[in-house]
DRENDO-1510 file (C-alpha; in Angstrom, 1 decimal, always signed):
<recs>
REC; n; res; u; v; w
REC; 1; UNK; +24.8; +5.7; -46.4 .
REC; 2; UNK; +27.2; +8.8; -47.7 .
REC; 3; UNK; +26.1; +11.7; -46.1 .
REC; 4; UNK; +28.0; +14.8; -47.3 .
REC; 5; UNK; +26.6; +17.1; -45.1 .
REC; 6; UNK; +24.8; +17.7; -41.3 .
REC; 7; UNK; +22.5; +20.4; -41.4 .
REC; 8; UNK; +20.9; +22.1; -38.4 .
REC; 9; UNK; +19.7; +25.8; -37.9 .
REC; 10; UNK; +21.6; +28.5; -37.8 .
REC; 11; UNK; +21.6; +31.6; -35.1 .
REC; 12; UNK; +22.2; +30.8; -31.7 .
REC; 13; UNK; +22.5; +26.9; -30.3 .
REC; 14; UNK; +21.3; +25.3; -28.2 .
REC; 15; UNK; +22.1; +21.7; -26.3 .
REC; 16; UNK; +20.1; +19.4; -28.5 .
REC; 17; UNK; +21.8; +20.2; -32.2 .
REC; 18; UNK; +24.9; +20.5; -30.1 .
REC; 19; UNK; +24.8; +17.1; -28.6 .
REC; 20; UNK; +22.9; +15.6; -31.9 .
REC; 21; UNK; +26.4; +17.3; -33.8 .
REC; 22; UNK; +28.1; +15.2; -31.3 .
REC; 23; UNK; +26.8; +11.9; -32.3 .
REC; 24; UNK; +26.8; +12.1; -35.7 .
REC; 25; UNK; +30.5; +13.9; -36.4 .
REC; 26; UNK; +31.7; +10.7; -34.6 .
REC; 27; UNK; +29.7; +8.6; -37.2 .
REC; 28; UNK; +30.2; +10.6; -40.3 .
REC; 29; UNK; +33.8; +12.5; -40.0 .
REC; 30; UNK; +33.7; +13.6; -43.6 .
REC; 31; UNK; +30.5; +15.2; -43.7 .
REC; 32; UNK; +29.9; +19.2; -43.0 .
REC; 33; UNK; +27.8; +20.8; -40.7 .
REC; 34; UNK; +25.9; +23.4; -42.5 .
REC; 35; UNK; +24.1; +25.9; -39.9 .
REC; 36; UNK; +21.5; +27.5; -42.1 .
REC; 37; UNK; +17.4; +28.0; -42.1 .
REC; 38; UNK; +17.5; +28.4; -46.4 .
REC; 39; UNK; +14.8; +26.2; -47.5 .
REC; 40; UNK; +16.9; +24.3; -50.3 .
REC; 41; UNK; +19.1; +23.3; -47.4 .
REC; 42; UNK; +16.6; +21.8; -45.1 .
REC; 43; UNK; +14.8; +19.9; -47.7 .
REC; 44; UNK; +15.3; +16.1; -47.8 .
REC; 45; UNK; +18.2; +15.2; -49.7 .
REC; 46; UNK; +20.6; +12.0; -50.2 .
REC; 47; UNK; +23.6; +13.8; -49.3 .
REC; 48; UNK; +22.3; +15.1; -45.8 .
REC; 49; UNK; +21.2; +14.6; -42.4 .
REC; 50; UNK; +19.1; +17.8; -41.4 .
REC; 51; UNK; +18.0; +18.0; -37.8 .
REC; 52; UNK; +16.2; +21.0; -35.3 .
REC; 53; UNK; +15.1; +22.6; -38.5 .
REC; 54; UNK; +13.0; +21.6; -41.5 .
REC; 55; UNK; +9.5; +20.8; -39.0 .
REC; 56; UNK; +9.1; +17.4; -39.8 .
REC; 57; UNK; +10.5; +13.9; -38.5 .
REC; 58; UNK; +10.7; +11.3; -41.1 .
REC; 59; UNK; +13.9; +8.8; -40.4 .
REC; 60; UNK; +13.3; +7.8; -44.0 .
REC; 61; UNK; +14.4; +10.7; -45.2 .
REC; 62; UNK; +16.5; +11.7; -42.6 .
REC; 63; UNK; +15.1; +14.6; -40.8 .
REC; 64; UNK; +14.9; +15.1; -37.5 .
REC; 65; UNK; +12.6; +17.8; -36.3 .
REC; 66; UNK; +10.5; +18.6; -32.9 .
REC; 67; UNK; +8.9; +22.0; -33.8 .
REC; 68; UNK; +6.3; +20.8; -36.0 .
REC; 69; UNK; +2.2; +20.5; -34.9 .
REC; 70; UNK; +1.4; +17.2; -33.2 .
REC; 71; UNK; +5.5; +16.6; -32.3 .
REC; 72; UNK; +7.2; +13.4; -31.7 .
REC; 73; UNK; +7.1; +11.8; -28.5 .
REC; 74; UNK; +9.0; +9.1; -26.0 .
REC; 75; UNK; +6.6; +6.1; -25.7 .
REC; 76; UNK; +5.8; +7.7; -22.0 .
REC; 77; UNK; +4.4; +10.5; -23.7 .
REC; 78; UNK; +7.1; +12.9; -22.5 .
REC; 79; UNK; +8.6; +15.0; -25.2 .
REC; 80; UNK; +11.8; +14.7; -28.1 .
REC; 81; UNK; +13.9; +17.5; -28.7 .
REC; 82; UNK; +16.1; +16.8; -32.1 .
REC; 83; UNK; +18.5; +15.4; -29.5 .
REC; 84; UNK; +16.3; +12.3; -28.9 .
REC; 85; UNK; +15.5; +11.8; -32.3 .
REC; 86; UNK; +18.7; +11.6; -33.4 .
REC; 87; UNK; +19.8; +9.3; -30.4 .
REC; 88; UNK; +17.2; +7.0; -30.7 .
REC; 89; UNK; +18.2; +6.6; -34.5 .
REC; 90; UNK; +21.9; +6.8; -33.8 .
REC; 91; UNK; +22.6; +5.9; -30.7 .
REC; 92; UNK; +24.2; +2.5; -31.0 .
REC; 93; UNK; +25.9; +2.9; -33.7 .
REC; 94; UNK; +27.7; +5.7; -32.4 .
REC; 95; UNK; +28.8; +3.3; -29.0 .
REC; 96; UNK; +29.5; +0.7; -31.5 .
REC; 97; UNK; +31.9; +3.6; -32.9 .
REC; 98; UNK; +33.8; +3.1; -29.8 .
REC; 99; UNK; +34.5; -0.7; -30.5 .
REC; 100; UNK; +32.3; -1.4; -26.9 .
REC; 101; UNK; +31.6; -5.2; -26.7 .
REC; 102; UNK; +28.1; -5.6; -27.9 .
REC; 103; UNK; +26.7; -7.2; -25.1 .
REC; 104; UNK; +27.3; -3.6; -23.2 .
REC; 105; UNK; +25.5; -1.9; -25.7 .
REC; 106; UNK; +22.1; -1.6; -24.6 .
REC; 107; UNK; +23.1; -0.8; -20.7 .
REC; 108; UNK; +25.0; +2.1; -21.9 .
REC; 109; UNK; +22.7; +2.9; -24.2 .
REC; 110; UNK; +19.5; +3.8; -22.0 .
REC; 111; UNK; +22.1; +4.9; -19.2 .
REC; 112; UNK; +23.1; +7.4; -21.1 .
REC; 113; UNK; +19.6; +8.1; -22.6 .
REC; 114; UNK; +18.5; +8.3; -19.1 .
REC; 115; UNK; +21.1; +10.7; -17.8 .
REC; 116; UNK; +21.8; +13.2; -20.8 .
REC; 117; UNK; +19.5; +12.8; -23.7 .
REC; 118; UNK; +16.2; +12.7; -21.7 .
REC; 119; UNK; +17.0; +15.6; -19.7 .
REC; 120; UNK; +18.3; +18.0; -22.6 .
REC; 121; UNK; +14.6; +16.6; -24.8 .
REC; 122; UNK; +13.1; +18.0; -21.4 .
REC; 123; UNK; +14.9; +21.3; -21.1 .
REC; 124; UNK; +14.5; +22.1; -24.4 .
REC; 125; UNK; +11.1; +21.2; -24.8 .
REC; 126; UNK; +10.3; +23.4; -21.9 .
REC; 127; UNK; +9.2; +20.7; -19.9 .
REC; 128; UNK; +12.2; +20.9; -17.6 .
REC; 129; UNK; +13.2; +23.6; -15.7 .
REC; 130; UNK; +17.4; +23.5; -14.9 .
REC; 131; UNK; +16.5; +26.0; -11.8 .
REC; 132; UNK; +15.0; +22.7; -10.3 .
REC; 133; UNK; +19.2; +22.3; -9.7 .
REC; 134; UNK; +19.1; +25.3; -7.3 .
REC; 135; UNK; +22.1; +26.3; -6.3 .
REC; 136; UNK; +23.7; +23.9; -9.5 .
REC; 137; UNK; +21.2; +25.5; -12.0 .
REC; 138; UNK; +24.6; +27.2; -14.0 .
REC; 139; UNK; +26.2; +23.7; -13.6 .
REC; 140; UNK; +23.2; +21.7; -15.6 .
REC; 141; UNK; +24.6; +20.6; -19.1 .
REC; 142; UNK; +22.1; +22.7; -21.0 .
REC; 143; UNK; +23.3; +25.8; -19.4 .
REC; 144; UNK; +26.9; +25.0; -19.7 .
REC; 145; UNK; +26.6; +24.3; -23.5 .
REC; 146; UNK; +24.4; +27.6; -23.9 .
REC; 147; UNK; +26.6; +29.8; -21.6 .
REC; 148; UNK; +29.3; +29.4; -25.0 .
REC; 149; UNK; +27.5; +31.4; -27.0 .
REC; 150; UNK; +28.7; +34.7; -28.1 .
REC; 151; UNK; +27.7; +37.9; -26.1 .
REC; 152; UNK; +24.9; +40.4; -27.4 .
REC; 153; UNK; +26.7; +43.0; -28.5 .
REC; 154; UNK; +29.7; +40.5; -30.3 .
REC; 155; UNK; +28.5; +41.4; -34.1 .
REC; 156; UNK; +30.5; +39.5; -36.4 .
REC; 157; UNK; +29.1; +37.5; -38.8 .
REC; 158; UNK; +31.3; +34.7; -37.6 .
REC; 159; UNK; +30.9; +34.4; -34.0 .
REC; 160; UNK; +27.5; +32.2; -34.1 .
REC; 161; UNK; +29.6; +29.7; -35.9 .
REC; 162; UNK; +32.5; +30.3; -34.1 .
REC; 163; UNK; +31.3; +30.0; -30.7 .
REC; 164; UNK; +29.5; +27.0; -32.0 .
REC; 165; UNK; +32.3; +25.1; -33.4 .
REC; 166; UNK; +34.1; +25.3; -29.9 .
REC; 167; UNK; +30.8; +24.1; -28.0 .
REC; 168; UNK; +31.0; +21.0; -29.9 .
REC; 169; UNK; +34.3; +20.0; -29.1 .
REC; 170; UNK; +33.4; +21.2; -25.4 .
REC; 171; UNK; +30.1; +18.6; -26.3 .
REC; 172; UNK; +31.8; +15.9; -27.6 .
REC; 173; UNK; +34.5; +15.5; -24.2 .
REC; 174; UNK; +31.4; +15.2; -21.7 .
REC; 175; UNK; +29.3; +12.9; -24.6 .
REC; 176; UNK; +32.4; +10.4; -24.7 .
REC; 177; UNK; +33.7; +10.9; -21.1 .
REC; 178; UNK; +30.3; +9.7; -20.1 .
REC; 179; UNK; +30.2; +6.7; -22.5 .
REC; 180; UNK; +34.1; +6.0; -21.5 .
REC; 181; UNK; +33.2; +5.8; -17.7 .
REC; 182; UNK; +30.3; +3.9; -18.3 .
REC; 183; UNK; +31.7; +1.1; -20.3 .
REC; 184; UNK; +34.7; +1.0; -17.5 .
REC; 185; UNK; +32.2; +0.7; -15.1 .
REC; 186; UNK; +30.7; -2.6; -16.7 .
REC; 187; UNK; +34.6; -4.0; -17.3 .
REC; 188; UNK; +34.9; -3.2; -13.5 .
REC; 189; UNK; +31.7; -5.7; -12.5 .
REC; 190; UNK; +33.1; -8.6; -13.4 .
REC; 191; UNK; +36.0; -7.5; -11.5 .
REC; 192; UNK; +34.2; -7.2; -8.2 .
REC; 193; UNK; +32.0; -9.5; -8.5 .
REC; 194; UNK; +35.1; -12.3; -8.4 .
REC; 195; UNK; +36.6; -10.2; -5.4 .
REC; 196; UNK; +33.0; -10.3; -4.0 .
REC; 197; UNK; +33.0; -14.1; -4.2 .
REC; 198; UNK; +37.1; -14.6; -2.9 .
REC; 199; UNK; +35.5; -11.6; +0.2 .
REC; 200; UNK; +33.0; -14.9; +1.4 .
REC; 201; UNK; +31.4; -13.6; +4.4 .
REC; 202; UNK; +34.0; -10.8; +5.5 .
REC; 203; UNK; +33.6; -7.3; +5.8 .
REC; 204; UNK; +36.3; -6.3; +3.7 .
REC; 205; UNK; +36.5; -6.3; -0.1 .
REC; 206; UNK; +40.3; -6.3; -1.7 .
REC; 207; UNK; +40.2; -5.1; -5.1 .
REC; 208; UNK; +43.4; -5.6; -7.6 .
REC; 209; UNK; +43.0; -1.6; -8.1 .
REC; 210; UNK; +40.8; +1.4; -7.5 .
REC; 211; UNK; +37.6; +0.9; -9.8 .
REC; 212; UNK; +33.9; +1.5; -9.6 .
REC; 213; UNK; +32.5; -1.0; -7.1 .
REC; 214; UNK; +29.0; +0.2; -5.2 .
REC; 215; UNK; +26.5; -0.9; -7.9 .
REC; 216; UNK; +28.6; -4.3; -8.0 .
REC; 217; UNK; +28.0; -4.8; -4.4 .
REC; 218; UNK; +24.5; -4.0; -4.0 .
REC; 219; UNK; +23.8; -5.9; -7.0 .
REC; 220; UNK; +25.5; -9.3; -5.6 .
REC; 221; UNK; +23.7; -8.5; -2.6 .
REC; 222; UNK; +27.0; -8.0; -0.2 .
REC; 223; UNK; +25.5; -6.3; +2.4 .
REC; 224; UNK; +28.1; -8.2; +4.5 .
REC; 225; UNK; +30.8; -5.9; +3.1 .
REC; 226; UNK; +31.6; -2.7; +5.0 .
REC; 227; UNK; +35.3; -1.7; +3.8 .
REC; 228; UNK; +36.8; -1.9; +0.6 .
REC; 229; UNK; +41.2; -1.9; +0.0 .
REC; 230; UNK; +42.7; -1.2; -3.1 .
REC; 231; UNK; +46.8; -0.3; -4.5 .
REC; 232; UNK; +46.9; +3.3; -5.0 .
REC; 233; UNK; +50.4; +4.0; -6.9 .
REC; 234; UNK; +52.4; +2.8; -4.2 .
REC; 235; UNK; +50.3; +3.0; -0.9 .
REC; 236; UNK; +47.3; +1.1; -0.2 .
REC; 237; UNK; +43.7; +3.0; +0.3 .
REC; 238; UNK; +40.8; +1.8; +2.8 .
REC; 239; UNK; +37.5; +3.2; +2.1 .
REC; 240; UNK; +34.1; +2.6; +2.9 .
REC; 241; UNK; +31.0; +1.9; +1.0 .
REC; 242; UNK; +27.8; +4.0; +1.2 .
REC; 243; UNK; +25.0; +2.7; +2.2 .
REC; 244; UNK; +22.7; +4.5; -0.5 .
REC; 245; UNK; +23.3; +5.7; -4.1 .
REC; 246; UNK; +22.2; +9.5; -3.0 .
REC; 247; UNK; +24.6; +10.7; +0.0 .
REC; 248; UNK; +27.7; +10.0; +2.0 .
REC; 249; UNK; +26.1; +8.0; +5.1 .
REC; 250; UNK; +28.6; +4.8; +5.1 .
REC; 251; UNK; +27.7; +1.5; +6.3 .
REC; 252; UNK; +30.8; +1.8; +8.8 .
REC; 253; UNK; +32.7; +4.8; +9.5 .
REC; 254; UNK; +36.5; +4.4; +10.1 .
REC; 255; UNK; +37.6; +4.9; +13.7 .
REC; 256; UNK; +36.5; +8.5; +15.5 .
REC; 257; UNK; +40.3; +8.7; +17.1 .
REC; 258; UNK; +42.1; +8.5; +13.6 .
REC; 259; UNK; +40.1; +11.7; +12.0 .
REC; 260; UNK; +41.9; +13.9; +10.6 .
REC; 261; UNK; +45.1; +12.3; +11.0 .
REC; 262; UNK; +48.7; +11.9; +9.4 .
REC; 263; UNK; +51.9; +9.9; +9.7 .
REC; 264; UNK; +52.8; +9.4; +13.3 .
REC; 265; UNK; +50.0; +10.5; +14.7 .
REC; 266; UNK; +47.8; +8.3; +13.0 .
REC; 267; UNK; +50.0; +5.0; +13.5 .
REC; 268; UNK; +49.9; +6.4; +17.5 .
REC; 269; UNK; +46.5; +7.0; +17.4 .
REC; 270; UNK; +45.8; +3.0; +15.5 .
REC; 271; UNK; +48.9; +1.4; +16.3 .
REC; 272; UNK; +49.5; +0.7; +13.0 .
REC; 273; UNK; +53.3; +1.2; +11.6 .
REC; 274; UNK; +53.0; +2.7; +7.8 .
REC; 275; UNK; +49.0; +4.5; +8.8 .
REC; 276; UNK; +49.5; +7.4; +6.7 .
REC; 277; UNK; +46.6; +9.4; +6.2 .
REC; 278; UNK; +42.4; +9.4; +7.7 .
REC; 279; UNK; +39.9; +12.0; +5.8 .
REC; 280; UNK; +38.4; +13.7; +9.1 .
REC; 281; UNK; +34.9; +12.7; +7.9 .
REC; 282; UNK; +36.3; +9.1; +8.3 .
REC; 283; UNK; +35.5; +7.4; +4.7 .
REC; 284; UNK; +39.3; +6.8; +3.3 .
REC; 285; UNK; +42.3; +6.2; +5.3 .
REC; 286; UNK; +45.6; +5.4; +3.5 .
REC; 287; UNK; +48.4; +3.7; +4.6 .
REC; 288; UNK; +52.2; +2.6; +3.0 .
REC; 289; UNK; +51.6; -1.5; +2.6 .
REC; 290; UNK; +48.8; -3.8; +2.4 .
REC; 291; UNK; +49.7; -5.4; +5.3 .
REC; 292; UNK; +49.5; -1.9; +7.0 .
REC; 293; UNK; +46.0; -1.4; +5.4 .
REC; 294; UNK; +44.6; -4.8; +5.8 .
REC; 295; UNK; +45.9; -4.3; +9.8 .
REC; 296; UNK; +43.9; -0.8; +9.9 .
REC; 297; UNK; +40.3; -2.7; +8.0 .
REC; 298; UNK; +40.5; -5.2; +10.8 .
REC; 299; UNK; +40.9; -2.9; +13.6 .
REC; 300; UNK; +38.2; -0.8; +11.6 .
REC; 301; UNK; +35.8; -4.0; +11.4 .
REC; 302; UNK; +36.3; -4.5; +15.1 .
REC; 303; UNK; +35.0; -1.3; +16.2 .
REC; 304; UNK; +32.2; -1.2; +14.1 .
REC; 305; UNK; +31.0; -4.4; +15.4 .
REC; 306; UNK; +32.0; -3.0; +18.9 .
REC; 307; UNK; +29.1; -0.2; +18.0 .
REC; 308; UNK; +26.7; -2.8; +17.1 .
REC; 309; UNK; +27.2; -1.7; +13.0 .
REC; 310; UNK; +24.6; -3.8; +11.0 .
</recs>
């Protein structure tokens, strides 16, 4: 399709046209964002994509609204901002824009429908609260992307389009950092689940680098695994795995005597020549070699079988 221009409201932004800008500036570069409520504008046309404006949702013709009577909804009856609309439309074409093999496309797809689009269609929609954050309420995406609008009392007539302009590109790093790390998470697997077959029934998983490796484990089933090593630059790392998704409980802590410390004192404390390093909450220890680190893991694994470590 040529689409010459991308129209959304004008007047202040919010996180769905911004994040709906996002996706479709990656797929049509040449088109121009037109920020206007003129009714000539944000009536179907060939030459444009209008969306968060125009009351009305019609793929057809390419509008994308959510503030109409009787608005469009997910298939769980939970509510679209333009945001959704756009995604569900757009969505894999825009990952396809990144050259991601196909068969990743639908994972990172609804990942990232879970994790940003559905909760900006909820905030928006006023269905979502971001105080349910607490403390990380100014932290939620929505409120970043809205914080970057111009003050009250800033009264020219370009700072709405402005301030908009550099929302996008602040938009457009988390959209693609999130789509990056999700697709290296995927290449990492296949990774670890070879290292998970080499580990047999050991407690210790050597990985070829550092790389994303919980969600590999848990999905092989590893539950043998306690430790995982890995090249850092040119040391070594040992850390351990958590036992949950949600908090920082580890299926095996590191030794209580090497907590908090360096150098000689560590390899005193471990007896272990090249120990460098041991987080004082006991999840990453780092030491100069791999025989060094693979020495520490086993006098690690030890212990926590010593404890009677499940």
């Amino acid at each position: 399709m040529t689409v010459a221009y991308l129209v959304t409201h004008s007047g202040g932004f919010h996180a769905d046209e911004l994040m709906s800008s996002v996706i479709l500036t990656r797929l049509f570069p040449d088109a121009r964002i037109v920020r206007t409520r003129d009714n000539d504008w944000i009536t179907p046309a060939a030459d444009r994509i209008i969306y968060d404006v125009g009351r009305d949702y019609n793929a057809q013709k390419r509008i994308f609204d959510h503030h109409q009577p009787n608005p469009p909804m997910r298939d769980d009856g939970r509510p679209l901002s333009s945001f959704g609309l756009i995604w569900r439309e757009f969505g894999r074409d825009y990952l396809r824009a990144f050259d991601l093999p196909e068969a990743h496309i639908d994972h990172i797809h609804a990942s990232f429908d879970t994790s940003i689009v559905l909760p900006v269609d909820l905030v928006d929609n006023g269905a979502l609260s971001p105080s349910i954050a607490n403390e990380l309420t100014e932290l939620t995406l929505p409120v970043l992307l809205e914080s970057l609008k111009p003050v009250f009392d800033n009264d020219s007539a370009e700072a709405e389009d402005q301030a908009f302009a550099n929302a996008l590109g602040i938009a457009r790093t988390f959209a693609e950092a999130f789509v990056a790390r999700r697709a290296a998470k995927l290449r990492a697997e296949a990774v670890v689940m070879k290292a998970i077959e080499d580990a047999g029934t050991g407690r210790v998983l050597e990985l070829p680098s550092g790389m994303p490796f919980r969600s590999a484990v848990v999905r092989a089933g590893a539950d043998q695994l306690w430790y995982v090593i890995s090249p850092r630059d040119t040391d070594w790392v040992l850390t351990g795995i958590r036992r949950d998704e949600d908090g920082f409980a580890l299926r095996a802590d590191l030794p209580a005597a090497w907590a908090g410390l360096t150098d000689e004192a560590l390899e005193e404390a471990s007896g272990v020549s090249g120990a460098k390093f041991c987080h004082n909450a006991r999840f990453i220890a780092v030491a100069a070699t791999r025989d060094a680190i693979l020495r520490m893991a086993e006098i690690a694994v030890a212990e926590a079988e010593n404890f009677g470590v499940q």
